[in-house]
Every structure is written in C-alpha cells, then in structure tokens.
C-alpha positions in Angstrom: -15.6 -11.6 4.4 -12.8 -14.5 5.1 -12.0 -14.5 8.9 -8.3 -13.6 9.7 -6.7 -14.8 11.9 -2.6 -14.5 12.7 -1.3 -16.8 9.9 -3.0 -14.8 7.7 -0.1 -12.3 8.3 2.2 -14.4 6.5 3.6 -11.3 5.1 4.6 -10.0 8.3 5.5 -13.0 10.4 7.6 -11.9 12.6 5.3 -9.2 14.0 2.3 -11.4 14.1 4.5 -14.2 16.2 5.6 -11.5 18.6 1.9 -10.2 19.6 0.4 -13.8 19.1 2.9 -15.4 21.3 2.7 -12.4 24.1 -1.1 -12.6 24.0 -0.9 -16.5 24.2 1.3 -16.2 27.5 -0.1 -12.9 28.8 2.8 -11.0 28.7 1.7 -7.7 26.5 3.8 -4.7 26.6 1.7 -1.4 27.8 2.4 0.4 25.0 3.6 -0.6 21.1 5.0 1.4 18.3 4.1 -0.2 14.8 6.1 1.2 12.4 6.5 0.5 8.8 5.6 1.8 5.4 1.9 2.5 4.4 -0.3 -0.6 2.9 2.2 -3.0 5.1 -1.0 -3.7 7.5 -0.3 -2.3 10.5 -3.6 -0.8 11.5 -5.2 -4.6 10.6 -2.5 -6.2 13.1 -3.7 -3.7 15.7 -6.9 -4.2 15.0 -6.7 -7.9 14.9 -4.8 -7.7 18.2 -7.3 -5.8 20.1 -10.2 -8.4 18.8 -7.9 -11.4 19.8 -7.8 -9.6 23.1 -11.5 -8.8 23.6 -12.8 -12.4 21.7 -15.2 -14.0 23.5 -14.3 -17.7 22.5 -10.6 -17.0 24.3 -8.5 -18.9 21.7 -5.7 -16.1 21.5 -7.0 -15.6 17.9 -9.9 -13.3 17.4 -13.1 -15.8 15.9 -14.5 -13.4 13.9 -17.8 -14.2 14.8 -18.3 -13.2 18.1 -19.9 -9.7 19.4 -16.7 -8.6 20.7 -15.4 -9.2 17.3 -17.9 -7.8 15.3 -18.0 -4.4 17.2 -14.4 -4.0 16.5 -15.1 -4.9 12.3 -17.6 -2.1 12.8 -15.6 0.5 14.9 -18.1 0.4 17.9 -16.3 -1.5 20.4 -17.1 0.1 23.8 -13.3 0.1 25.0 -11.5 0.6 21.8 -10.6 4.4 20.8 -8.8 4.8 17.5 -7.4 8.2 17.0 -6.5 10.2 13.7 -5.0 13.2 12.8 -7.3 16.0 12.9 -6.8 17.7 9.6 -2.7 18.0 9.6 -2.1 16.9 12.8 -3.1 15.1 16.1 -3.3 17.8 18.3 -3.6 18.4 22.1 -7.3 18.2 22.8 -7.2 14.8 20.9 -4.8 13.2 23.6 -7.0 14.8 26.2 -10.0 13.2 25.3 -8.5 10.2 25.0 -6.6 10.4 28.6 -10.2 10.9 30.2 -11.4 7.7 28.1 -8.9 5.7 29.2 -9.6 6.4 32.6 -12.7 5.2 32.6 -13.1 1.4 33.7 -13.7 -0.5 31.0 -17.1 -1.9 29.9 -16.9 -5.5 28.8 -13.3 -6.6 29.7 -10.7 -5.8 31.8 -8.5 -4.3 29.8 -8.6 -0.6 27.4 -7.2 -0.8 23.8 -6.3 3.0 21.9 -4.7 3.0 18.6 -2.9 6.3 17.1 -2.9 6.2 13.7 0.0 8.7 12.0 1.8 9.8 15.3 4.2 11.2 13.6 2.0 14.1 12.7 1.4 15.0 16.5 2.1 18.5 17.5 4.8 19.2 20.3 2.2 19.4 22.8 0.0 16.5 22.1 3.2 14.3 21.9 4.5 15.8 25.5 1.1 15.4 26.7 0.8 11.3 24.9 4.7 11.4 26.5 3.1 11.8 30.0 0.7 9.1 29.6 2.8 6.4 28.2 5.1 6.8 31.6 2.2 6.1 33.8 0.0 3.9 32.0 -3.7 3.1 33.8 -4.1 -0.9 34.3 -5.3 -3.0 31.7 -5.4 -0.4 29.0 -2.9 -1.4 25.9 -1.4 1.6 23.4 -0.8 1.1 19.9 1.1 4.0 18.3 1.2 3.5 14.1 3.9 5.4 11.9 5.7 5.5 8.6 8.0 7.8 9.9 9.3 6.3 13.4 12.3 9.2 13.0 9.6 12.2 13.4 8.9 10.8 17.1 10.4 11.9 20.2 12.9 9.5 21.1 11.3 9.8 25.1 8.0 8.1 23.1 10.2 5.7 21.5 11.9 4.5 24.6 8.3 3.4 26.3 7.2 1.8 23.5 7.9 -2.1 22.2 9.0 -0.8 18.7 7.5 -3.5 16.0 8.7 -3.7 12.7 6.9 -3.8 8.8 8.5 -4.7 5.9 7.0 -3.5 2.9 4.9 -6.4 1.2 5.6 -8.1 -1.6 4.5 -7.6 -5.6 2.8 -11.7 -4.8 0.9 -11.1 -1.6 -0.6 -7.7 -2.8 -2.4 -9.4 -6.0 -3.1 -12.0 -3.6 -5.1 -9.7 -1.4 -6.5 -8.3 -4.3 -7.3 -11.5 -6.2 -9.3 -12.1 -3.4 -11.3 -8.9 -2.6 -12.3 -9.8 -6.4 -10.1 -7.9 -8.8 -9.3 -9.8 -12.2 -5.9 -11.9 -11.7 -4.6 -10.0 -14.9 -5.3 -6.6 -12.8 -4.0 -7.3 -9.7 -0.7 -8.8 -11.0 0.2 -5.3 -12.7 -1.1 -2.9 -10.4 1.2 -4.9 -7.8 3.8 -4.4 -10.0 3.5 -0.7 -10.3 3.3 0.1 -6.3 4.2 -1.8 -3.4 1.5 -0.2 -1.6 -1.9 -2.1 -1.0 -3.6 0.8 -0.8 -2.1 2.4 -3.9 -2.5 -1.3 -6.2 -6.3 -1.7 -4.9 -7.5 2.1 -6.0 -5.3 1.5 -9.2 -7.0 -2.1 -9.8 -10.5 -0.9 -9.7 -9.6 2.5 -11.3 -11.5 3.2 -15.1 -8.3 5.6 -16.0 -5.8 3.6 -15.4 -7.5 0.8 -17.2 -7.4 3.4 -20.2 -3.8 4.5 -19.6 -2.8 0.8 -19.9 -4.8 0.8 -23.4 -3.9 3.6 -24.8 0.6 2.0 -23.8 -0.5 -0.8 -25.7 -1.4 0.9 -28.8 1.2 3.2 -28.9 3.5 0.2 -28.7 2.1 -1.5 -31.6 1.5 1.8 -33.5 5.5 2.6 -32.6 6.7 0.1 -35.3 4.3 1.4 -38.2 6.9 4.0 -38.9 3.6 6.8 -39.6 2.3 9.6 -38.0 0.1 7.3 -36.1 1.9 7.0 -32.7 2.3 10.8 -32.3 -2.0 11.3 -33.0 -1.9 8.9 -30.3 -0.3 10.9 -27.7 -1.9 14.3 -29.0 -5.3 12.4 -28.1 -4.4 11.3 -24.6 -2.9 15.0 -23.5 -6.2 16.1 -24.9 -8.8 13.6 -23.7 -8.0 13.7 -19.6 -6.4 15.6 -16.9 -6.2 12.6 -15.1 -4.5 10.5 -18.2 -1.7 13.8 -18.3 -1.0 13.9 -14.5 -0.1 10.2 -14.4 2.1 10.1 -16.9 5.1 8.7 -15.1 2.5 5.6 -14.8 2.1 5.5 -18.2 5.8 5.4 -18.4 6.0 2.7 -15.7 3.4 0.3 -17.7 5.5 0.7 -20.7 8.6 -0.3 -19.4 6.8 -3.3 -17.8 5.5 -3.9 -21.5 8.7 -3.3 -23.0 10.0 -6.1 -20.7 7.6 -8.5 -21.5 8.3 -8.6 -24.8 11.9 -9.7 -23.9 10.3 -12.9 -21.4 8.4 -13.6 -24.4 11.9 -13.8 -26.7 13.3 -15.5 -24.1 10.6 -18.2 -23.2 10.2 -16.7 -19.6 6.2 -17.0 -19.8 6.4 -17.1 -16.2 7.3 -14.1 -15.5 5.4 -11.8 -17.2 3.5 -9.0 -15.5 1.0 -9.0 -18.5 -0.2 -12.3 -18.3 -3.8 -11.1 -19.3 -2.3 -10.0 -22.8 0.1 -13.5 -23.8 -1.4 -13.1 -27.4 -0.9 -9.7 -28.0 2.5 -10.0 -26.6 3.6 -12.8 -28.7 2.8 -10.8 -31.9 4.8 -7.9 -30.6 7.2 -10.4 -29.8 8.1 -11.2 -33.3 8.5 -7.1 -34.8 10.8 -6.1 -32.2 14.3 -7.0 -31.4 16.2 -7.9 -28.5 18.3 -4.8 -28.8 15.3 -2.5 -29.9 13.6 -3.6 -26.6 16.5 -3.0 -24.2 17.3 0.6 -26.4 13.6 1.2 -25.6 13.7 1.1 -21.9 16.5 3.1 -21.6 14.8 5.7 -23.4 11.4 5.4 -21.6 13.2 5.7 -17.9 15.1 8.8 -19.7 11.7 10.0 -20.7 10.6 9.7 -17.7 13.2 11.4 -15.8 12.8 14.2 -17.7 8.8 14.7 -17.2 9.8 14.3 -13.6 11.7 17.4 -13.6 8.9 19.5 -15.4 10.0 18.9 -18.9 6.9 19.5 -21.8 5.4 16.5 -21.8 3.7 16.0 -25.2 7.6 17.0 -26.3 9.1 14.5 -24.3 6.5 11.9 -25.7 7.0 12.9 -29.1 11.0 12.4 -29.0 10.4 9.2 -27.1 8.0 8.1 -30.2 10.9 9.5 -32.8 13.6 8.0 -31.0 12.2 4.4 -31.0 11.1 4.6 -34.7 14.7 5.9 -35.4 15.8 2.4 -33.7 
C-alpha cells in the first residue's frame, strides 16, 4: 500500500494545511468537528492525523512504517478509540465507555486520540453526555467528531469544536484513487462520473452488474437506430434477467445520457472529453448514424424518462416510450 502522507490530500488542501501546520507547531485544538459529505476522506485525515501524532520517526507526517503507524493501519493502537453508531445511533453507554477510556493515562504517548464517526446520529443523551466532556477535556487526549450533517448537532457541541471543512472531491481525483487501488482507467473514469462519492465509484467500479447495465445501454443504443422490435426485446430481457439491473434503473439512465453525450464530443472533435474513453471505436461508429439534433432530443428525453421512473412510474412503460420516442426522431 503507497504511504500517505499530507500532500496526498491534494483534494482537501486546506484541511490537511490546517492540521499539518498545527501539528508542526504544536498548537492542536482539543477537540475537531470534520464535516463534509461522505467519500470526501475525512475519517483518512483523522486517521492520518492521529498516526502523524503517535509516529515514532517525529517528522509531523506519519512514516507509515513505524509500529505506531502500523497499529493505527490495523485499528489496534493502544490510545486510539474510534467510535460508531451502534445500530441507528451512538448512544449513551457508547460515550461512557469512552469517557472511562480517556481517563486512563495513555500507554505509549502522552497524548489520547477518539474519533466519532456519524455524530450526527447521537441520541439526546449521548450528545449531552459527549457535550460534558468536550467542556472539560482530560490533558493530552485529542477529539475528532466526523459528520455529513454538521446541522443535526447541538450548536453547544459545535461551539467547542474547531469546525473543519470537506468539499466534495472531484470526478479526476476519484478515478485517480481508483486507478490506483487497480481498477481499469476506462472504469474508473465513468463510475467517477456517475457519483461523486468514493465510496459509491469504487463498489460501482468493481461491481459485475453494473458492468452488465453499462452493456446492455450500449446495445440498446445501437439497436435504437435499427427501427425493429429489437430495442424493446432488449429492455423486456433486462426487467426480466435481474432485480438488481431493474432497481438501478436511474443508473442505467445516467450511463446513457453520459453515452448520448459522447457521441456529440465525438461530432465535435472533443476526444478529450469523453467519459467513455474505453469505447472510442464504438463511439465513432455511432457517431456517424446519429445527428446532432437526434442526440441533444435524446437527452432530453432520457432525463424526462428518468424523472418519471423516479416518481414510481412503470418502468418497462417508460422504457418502451423512451425507445419509440427516439425511433420516432
């Protein structure tokens, strides 16, 4: 596994030169709220903090290599608690637990790390309890509350926290991540493209079905401009062949309008731009049956499609009056 190490949070730089610069000079806040949407990396920034922290080389960067380091990687470190919800929520006894762990003097270092994951989800008393602890902090010992939802916190929490921000990262650095965790450059570049959530893009990337779904858009595409019966088969035997392939239809829909626009880069000469890159050839053939105005029509219709299954329309109908209505031109 590559080592990171701060710049490798180029998508979050302002974050990582906050906590890298406050680390460098000693200067810490007791307690941190990271907030920001999932897949943005804020448990790996807290987790990378807290092995910067407890590094036995004492760089202000964590080495990667050291015990310290590697107890962290493996979620044994002696002085590092992370908490999660338990089952819907973080609840009382949770907060308890980790109030008597906290009080404990620490084992290798001087200082205590805990990191919250989802506070949001605490119930009124654990968060009165957590509200408590934040306002008289032991020494040494370092708080790192994680969030989407910063607005389902008290605002008493908020106040004793440094409040960090994520922004959401960006289509480039998730198949970037990806790309190097080993997923085809062709996969990563459209599963970026159809969530801006890490998380989200790497199950997608890796997923069997959503290989498939991306198939099965490409034939209907081509089978589209045949003017048959062909197209509509070709829905029948997707709605037929998978629950998985008929729940994610609005993915389907979302990788057609992606294809839809390729077609136009390929018109155009924009071959840098396309999401697709994996498929130029196929593309380029496409390229040459469809026109400009057929293409734009056709994403209309698709995000109209789409709409519609969204609100519980029938959804071989809807398919099969997308189908017509392309045809139809």
């Amino acid at each position: 596994m590559k080592t990171m190490t701060w710049t490798t949070f180029s998508q979050q730089p302002r974050a990582a030169e906050l906590l890298h610069h406050s680390l460098r000079n000693d200067r810490l806040a007791h307690a941190y709220l990271f907030t920001g949407p999932k897949g943005a990396g804020k448990k790996q920034m807290a987790l990378h903090l807290a092995k910067s922290l407890f590094c036995q080389e004492k760089e202000a960067d964590a080495c990667g290599a050291c015990l310290s380091c590697r107890r962290i990687e493996a979620g044994n470190h002696p002085d590092i608690t992370v908490i999660t919800p338990d089952g819907a929520s973080i609840k009382i006894d949770q907060i308890r637990h980790l109030q008597k762990e906290m009080a404990m003097r620490a084992v290798e270092s001087i200082h205590k790390v805990y990191i919250l994951e989802h506070v949001d989800k605490m119930t009124t008393q654990a968060a009165n309890s957590l509200l408590k602890f934040l306002e008289e902090p032991p020494a040494g010992v370092i708080a790192m509350l994680l969030t989407e939802q910063s607005h389902a916190i008290l605002p008493t929490i908020l106040s004793r926290c440094q409040i960090i921000h994520f922004s959401p990262l960006s289509a480039e650095a998730i198949a970037e991540k990806l790309v190097l965790e080993g997923v085809s450059a062709g996969m990563a570049r459209i599963a970026s493209h159809i969530t801006s959530n890490l998380e989200e893009a790497r199950v997608l990337s890796q997923a069997e079905w959503f290989a498939q779904l991306r198939n099965v858009m490409i034939q209907l595409v081509q089978e589209c401009k045949q003017h048959n019966s062909s197209a509509l088969y070709t829905i029948h035997d997707m709605l037929q062949k998978s629950d998985k392939l008929k729940e994610e239809l609005p993915l389907f829909l979302d990788l057609l309008i992606l294809w839809l626009r390729d077609i136009l880069y390929v018109q155009v000469d924009r071959h840098a731009h396309l999401i697709n890159s994996d498929q130029q050839d196929v593309l380029q053939g496409q390229a040459l049956i469809w026109t400009k105005a057929e293409l734009l029509h056709g994403i209309d219709l698709v995000m109209e499609t789409k709409n519609r299954i969204e609100r519980n329309a029938n959804a071989q109908l809807a398919l099969e009056r997308l189908v017509l209505q392309i045809q139809e031109g």
